[in-house]
N, C-alpha and C positions, 0 to 999 in steps of 0.2 A: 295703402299709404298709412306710417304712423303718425298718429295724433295723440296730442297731448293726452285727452279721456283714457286710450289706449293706455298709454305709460299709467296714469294714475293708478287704471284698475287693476296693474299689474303689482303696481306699489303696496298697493292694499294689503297685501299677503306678506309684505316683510314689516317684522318687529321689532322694535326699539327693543336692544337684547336689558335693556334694565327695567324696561318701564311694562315691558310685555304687552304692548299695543303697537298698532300698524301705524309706521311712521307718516302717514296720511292723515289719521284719527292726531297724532299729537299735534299735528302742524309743520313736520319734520322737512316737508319737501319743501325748501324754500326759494328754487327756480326752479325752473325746466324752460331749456330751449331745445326744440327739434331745426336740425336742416337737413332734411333730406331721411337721408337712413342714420344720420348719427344724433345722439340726445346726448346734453351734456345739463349735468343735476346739480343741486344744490343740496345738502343734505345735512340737517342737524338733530345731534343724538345728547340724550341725556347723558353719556359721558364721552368722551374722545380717548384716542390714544391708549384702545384699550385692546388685549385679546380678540374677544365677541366683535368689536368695530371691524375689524381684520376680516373676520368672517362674513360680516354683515357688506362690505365691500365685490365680496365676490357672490353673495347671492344676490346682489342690486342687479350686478354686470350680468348676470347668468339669466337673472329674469327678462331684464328688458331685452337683450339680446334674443329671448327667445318668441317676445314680441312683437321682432321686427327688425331690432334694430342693430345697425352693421355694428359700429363702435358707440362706446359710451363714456363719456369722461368724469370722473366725481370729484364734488371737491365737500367739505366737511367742513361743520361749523356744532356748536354747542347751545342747548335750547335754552332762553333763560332762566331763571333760579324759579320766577313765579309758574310759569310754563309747565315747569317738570312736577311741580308740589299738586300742581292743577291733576295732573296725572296718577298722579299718590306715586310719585317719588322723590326721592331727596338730593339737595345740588349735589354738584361733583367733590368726591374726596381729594384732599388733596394728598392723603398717606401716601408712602411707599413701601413696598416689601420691603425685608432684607434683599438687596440687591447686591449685583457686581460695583454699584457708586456704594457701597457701607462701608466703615472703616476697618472692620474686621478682612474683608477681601485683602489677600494676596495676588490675586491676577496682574500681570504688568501688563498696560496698555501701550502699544505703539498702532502711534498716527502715520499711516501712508498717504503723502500728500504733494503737488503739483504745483507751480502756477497757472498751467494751462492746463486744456484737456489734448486729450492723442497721443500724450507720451507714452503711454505705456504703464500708468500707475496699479490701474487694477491687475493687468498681469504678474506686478512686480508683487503685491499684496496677495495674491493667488500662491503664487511661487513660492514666494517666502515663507508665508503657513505651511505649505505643505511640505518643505526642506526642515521646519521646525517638526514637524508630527513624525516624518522618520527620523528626527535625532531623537525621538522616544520623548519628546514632549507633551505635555497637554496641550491643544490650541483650538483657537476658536477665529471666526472673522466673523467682522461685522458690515456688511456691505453700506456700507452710510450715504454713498451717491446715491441719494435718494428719487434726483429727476432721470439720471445715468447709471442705473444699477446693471451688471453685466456680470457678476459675479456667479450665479449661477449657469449660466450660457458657459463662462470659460469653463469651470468644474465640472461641466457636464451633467448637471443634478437637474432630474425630471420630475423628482416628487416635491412634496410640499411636507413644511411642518406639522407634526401633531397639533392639534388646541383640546385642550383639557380643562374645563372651568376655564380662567383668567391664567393658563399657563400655557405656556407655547414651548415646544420642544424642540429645538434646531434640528435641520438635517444634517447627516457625516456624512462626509465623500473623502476620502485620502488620510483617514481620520483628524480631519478638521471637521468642528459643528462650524455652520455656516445658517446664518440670519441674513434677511436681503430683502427690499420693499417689494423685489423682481416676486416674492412667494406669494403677495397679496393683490395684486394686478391680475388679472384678467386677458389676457391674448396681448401681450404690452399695450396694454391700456395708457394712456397718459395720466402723471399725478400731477395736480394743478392744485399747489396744496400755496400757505402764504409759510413766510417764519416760523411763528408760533408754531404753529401743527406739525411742521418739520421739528420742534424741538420734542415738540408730545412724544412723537414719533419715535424718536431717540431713547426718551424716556424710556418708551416701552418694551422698548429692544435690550434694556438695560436692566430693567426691574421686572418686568412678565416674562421671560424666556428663562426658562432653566438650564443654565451654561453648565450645571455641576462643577467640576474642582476643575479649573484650568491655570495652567501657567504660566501662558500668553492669551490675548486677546489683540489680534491685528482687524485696525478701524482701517477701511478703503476709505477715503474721505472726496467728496468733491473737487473737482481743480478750484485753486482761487482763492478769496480770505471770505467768502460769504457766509449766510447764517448760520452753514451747520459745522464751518469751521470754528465758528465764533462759539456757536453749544459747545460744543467738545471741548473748546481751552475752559470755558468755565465750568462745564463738568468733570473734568477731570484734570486738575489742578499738577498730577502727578506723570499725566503721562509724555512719554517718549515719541519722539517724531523724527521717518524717514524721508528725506526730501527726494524726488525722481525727477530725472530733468534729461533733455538729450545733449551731444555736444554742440549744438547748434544757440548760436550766442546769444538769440533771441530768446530760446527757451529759456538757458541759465539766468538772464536778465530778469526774466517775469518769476523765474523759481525763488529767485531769493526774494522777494516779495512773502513769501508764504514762510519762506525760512526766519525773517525778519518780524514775521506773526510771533513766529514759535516764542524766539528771543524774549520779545516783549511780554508774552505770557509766563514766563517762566518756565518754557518747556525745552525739556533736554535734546537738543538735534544728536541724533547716533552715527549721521552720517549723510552722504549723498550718492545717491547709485543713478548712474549713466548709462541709460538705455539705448537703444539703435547706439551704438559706440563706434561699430562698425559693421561690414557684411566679408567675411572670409570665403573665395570662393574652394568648397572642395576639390577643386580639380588640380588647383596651385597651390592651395594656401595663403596667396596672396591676400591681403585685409585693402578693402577699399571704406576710405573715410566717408559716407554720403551724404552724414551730415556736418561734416566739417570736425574739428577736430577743435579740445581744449576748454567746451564751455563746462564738463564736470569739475576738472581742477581748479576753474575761477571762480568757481561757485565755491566750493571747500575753501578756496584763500576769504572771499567775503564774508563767509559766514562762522568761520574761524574750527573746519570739524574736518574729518577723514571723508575719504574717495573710500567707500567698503565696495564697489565690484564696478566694473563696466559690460555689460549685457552686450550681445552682438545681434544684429539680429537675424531670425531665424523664425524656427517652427519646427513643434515637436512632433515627434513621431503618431502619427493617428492609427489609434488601434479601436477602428470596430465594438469591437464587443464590448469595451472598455474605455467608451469615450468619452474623452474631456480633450477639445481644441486648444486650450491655453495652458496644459500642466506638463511640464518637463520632466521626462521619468531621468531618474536618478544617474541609471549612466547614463545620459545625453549632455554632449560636452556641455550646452547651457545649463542642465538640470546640476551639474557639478559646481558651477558657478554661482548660481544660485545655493546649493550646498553651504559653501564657501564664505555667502554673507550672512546665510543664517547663525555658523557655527559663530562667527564673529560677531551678530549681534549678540546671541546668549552670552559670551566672555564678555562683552560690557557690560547687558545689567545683571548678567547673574541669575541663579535660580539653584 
């Protein structure tokens, strides 16, 4: 049976990566509940939203797990100012590197964004970067559905980031680098994280990881207008946003909601792309409408922008040795289609 004691003693052996003491010793563990076989902690470090945090995540999960416990849930909080001094260290900085938010960056940011979830946005964000990387572009994604990261799963990638000091090195697959909360999670772990730390989060994804020179950065973004939609329009003042929606009138309804975000923040809609559009049966050709037909084009009249593609739906070819479930290789009619809106996003902004 695990017991609290148990956890404790196991905690003991992990370090406040700033303060170099056992986060037990600082005062760091500031819940634990057990039920059964799963612990779900409360954890606070002398700085958040940092590299080392990243890492200190998956030794938490590794330890206790190997204490007993089935699953484990964290959530992250910040010790206070007197707390950490007590410690011989100093509160949290608030600098930031030269980052991809610096003024000097060239990277153009496009937001892939939803009113609901199940459309299909992460594949469209999947897709789309990697129709950009064979047009010979630099690209990056940033998996930002940070409760719903699936970004990795669809690209197929089983490794994880370098961490280097306070720098994290994305992984490439299709040559897109690709950042994802899915790298710092534990066996899909749950993140039970509030706002704020969702913003940290962001932050660090922005300013700790080494994008090197890119010429797109495509942000997955949560379905909806919530907190980390709201980061994003205020941290990036500049960027571009894809709105995904299916033809089904409730979809288009709740999508312009998010498109109606953009508006108001100042952010450039490039267009609207219409997933499940329809389903073609190979045998006829025939197109069956499944989800109804008409909500992408109502959506471009309300929100006043182009229909760049309508997607059918489908599934690409699964190759073994080379797999990734969610990436259209190039000649596949839908990987041409996707093609198609990439080539036509770059003729809007340019590069």
């Amino acid at each position: 049976m695990l017991s609290e004691d148990k956890v404790f003693d196991t905690l003991k052996n992990i370090k406040d990566p700033d303060l170099q003491k056992s986060i037990v010793e600082t005062g760091g563990v500031r819940e634990m509940k057990i039920k059964e076989d799963n612990v779900s902690l409360k954890i606070a470090l002398a700085r958040t939203g940092t590299a080392e945090q990243m890492q200190l995540q998956q030794q938490i999960v590794q330890a206790v797990k190997e204490a007993g416990a089935e699953s484990v849930g964290l959530r992250f909080d910040t010790l206070g100012e007197e707390e950490v001094k007590q410690h011989g260290g100093s509160s949290q900085s608030q600098e930031e590197k030269t980052s991809l938010l610096s003024k000097e960056n060239k990277t153009k940011f496009i937001a892939v964004t939803s009113g609901k979830g199940g459309v299909g946005k992460s594949t469209v964000s999947v897709n789309i970067a990697t129709a950009m990387a064979r047009a010979g572009k630099k690209v990056g994604i940033i998996d930002a559905d940070i409760y719903g990261f699936s970004v990795p799963d669809m690209m197929g990638i089983d490794q994880r980031p370098t961490v280097k000091g306070e720098t994290i090195y994305p992984v490439e697959r299709f040559g897109v680098k690709v950042i994802s909360m899915g790298f710092f999670v534990e066996d899909n772990a749950p993140v039970i994280w509030r706002g704020p730390m969702l913003g940290k989060m962001l932050n660090n994804f922005f300013n700790e990881v080494e994008w090197g020179e890119l010429d797109y950065l495509i942000l997955d973004l949560p379905p909806g207008t919530g907190d980390v939609a709201l980061d994003i329009h205020t941290m990036l003042p500049e960027c571009k946003e894809l709105i995904v929606s299916t033809p089904h009138a409730t979809a288009a309804f709740v999508a312009a909601r998010a498109g109606a975000m953009a508006i108001k923040t100042n952010h450039e809609i490039l267009g609207v792309i219409e997933n499940m559009a329809y389903f073609e049966s190979k045998l006829t050709g025939e197109k069956e409408y499944v989800f109804g037909q008409g909500g992408g084009e109502r959506l471009t009249e309300e929100l006043k922008t182009e229909l760049l593609g309508q997607i059918p739906l489908g599934q690409p070819d699964i190759d073994e040795e080379n797999f990734a479930p969610s990436v259209y290789d190039r000649e596949h009619p839908i990987g041409a289609i996707y093609a198609n809106i990439a080539d036509r996003i770059i003729e809007k902004i340019g590069k």
